[in-house]
N, C-alpha and C positions, 0 to 999 in steps of 0.2 A: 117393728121390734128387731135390732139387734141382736144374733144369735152370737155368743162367744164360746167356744169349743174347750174344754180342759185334753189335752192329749196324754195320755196317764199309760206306764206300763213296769212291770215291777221294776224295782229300782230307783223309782222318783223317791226325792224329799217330800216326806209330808209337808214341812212347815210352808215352802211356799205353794204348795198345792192349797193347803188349807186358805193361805192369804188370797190367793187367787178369789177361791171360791164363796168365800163372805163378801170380797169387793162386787164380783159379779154375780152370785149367785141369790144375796140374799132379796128379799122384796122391798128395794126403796122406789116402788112408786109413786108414793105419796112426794120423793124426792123430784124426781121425776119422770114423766111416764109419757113415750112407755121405757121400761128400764130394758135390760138387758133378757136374754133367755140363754140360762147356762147349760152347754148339755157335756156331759160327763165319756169321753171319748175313749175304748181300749181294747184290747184283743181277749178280753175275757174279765175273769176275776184277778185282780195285782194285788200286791203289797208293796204299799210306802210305808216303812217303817215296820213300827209294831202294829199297824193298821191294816185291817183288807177293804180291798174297793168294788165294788158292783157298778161298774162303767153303765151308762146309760145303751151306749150304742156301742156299734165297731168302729176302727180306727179311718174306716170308705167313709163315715160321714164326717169328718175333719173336714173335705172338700163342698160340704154343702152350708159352710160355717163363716161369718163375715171377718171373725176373729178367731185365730187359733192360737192357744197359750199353752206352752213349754214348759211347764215347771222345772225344777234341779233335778240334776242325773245326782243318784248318790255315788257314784266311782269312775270318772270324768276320764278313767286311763285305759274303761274298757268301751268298746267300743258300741253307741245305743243300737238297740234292733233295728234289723233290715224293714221289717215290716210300718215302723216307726218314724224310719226317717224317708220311705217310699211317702207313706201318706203326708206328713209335714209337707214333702217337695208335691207333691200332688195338691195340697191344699192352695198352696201359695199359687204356683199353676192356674187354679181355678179361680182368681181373684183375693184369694183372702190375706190378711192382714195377719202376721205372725209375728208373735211375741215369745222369748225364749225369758225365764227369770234364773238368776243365780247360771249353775253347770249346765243349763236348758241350753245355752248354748253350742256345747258341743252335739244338738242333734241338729240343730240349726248350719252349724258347720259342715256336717255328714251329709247336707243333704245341699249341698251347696248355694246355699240361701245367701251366707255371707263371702261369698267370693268376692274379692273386691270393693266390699265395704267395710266402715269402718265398724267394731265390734267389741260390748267388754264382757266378760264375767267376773265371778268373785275371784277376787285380786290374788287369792292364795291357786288360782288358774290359770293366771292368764300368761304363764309363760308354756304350759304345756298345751293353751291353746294356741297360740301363737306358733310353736311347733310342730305339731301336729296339722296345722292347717295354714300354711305361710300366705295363703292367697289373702287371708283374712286381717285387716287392720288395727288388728288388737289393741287398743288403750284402756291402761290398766288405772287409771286417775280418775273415772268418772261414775256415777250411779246410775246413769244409762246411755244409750244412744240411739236417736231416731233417724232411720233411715225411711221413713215414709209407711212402705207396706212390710217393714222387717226392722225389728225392733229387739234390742237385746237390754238386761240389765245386770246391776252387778250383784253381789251378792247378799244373802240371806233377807235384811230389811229394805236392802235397795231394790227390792221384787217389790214394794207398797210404792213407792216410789215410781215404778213405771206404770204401776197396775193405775195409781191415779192422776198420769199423766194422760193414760186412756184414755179414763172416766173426760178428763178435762177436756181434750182431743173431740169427744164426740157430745158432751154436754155443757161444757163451757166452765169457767173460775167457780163461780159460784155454787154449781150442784158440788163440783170437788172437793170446793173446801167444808160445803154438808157434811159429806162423806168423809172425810177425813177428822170432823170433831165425832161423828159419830163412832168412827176407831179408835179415837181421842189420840191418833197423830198428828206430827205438822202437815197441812196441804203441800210442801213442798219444802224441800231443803236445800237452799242455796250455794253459792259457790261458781268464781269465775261468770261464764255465760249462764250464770241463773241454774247450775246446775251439776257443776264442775267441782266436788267434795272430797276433801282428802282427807277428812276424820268426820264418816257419815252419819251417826248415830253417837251423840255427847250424852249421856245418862242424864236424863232429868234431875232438873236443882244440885247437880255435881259438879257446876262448872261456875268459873266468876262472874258468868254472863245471865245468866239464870233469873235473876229479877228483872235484868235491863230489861230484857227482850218484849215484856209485858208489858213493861211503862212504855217503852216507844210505840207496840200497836196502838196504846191508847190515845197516843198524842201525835199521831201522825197529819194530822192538820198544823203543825207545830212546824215553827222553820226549824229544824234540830239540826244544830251542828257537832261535830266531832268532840267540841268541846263541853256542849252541854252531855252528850253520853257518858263521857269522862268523868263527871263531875257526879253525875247520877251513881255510875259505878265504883266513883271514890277510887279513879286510879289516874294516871297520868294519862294523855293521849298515847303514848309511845308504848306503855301498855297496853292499853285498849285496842290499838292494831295489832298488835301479837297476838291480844286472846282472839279475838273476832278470827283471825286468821288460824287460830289453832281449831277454834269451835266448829265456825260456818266455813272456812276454808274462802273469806272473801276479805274484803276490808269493810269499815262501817259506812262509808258513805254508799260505795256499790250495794249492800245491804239495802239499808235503806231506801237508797232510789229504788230496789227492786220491791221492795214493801209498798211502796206508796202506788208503784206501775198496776200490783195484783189489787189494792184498793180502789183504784180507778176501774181495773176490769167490770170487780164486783158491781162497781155503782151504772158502770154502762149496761153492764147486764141485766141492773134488776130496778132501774129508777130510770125518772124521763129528766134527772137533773141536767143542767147545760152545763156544757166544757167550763165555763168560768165558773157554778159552783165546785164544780167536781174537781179543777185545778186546786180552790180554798180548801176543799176537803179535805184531798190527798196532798196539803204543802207544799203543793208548785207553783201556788202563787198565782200565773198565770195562767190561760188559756195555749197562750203560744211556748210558755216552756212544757206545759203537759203535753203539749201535740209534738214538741221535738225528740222529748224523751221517749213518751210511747213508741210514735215512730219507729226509731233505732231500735229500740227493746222486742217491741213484737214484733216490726215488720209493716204494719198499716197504718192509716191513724185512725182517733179513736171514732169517728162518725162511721170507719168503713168497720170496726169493729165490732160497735154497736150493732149497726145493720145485717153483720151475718148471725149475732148470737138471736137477737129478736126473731128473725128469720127460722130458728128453731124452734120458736116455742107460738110463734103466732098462725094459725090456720089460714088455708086459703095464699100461701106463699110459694107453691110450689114444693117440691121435691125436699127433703131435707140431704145433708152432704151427707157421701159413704161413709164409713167409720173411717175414721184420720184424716178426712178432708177438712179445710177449714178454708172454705170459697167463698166470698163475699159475694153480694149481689150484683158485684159490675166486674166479675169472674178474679177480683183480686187473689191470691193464693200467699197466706202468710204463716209465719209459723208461730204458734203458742208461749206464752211464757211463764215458765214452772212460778209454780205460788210460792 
């Protein structure tokens, strides 16, 4: 089991503390098991917000923890406690995986975790973190960034967003996108490389796009071109790329290839279908245009994809990967791709 660390001391945002702690803390075994073990990390009693917290432990077990999570600093201009940003850098130290959500960054920063990589928080930040810490590669465009065992996201909703790229990270598409209907969030919000959002959060059914989006899951065995979404949406193409672009922050065709790549995951993860059904499924038609795209998109193809997530859940296979590893069985190392 997986232990993930909440690091809490007064001054944190409740709300992504709270997010944190439903994503990892609540009992989805039945999702799958074993799930996580959440322990509640701080130098006493805190308050987030109008809340007080009774920390499980002190902030020395942060480094006994496979995952440490950062929730938001509420005042990003004062500087987090010493004690705070001792144990973070102690943590990481000890092998663990660190995750900063929202302002969580600037302890990440203080503790020199993001020297020389690349880094965001919420966007109303990232020029005083960028100042304040020049070594660090601030980009202010995106809903997070993985740097492997350090991990930042941006702000307030873009904390669910990296919390269930974790989940995804160490239990693969399929438990996440569980997880994420059980939020009743999108498993992932696109943009650019699958990830890359410049208007992260479009209000439910507020937008022009808001029917399409359901008609195409459902027809995603469908050759769907640019001009049938058009047509669905009752606007010109030349529309339709502006709204997609205003919405998802991508175009529709890159959309959609990326819909059909996370429907393909799902089906290798949880069926013994063959690349040629699972090409018809997912509207690639082929075997050899789905192994090109995937490819490109994740990193592997999909036999060696298959193989590391089955590798999880199947007994008798050896070792499972560290949390954020994702090693196939013939030591491939490839990286994820947001739902």
């Amino acid at each position: 089991m997986s232990t993930v660390a909440l690091a809490v001391t007064d001054g944190m945002l409740h709300f992504e503390l709270a997010l944190a702690y439903e994503v990892f803390g609540a009992d989805l075994s039945h999702v799958a098991d074993p799930w996580y073990s959440l322990v509640v990390c701080g130098p006493g009693a805190v308050r987030a917000g109008r809340f007080r917290l009774e920390p499980d432990h002190g902030l020395d077990r942060l480094s006994h923890a496979d995952t440490v999570i950062v929730p938001g600093w509420a005042d990003a201009e004062v500087d987090p406690p010493a004690e705070l940003v001792d144990a973070v850098r102690a943590a990481h130290e000890a092998g663990a995986r660190v995750a900063s959500l929202c302002t969580g960054a600037f302890v990440l920063a203080a503790a020199g975790l993001l020297d020389g990589r690349r880094a965001t928080t919420h966007w109303a930040h990232t020029e005083e973190l960028a100042a304040r810490y020049p070594r660090v590669e601030v980009d202010p465009d995106v809903l997070y960034v993985d740097n492997g065992s350090v991990l930042t996201s941006a702000g307030k909703a873009a904390a669910m967003d990296l919390c269930l790229h974790l989940v995804r990270l160490d239990h693969g598409s399929s438990v996440a996108n569980t997880v994420a209907r059980r939020l009743v969030v999108p498993p992932h919000r696109d943009g650019g490389q699958a990830q890359f959002v410049t208007t992260p959060v479009p209000a439910p059914g507020n937008h022009p796009l808001a029917e399409l989006f359901p008609w195409v899951m459902e027809r995603l065995d469908h050759p769907l071109t640019v001009d049938d979404l058009a047509r669905r949406a009752r606007m010109s193409s030349r529309n339709l790329s502006r709204h997609f672009r205003s919405v998802t922050g991508t175009t529709p065709l890159q959309w959609l290839l990326v819909q059909r790549i996370r429907r393909a995951q799902e089906l290798l993860e949880t069926t013994d279908d063959g690349i040629d059904v699972i090409a018809a499924a997912t509207g690639m038609g082929t075997a050899t245009t789905l192994r090109r795209h995937f490819n490109r998109t994740v990193g592997v193809p999909p036999d060696t994809y298959r193989r590391t997530f089955r590798a999880r859940t199947r007994p008798g296979l050896g070792a499972p990967p560290r949390p954020g590893e994702l090693v196939g069985d013939r030591g491939d190392v490839f990286r994820p791709v947001p739902a």
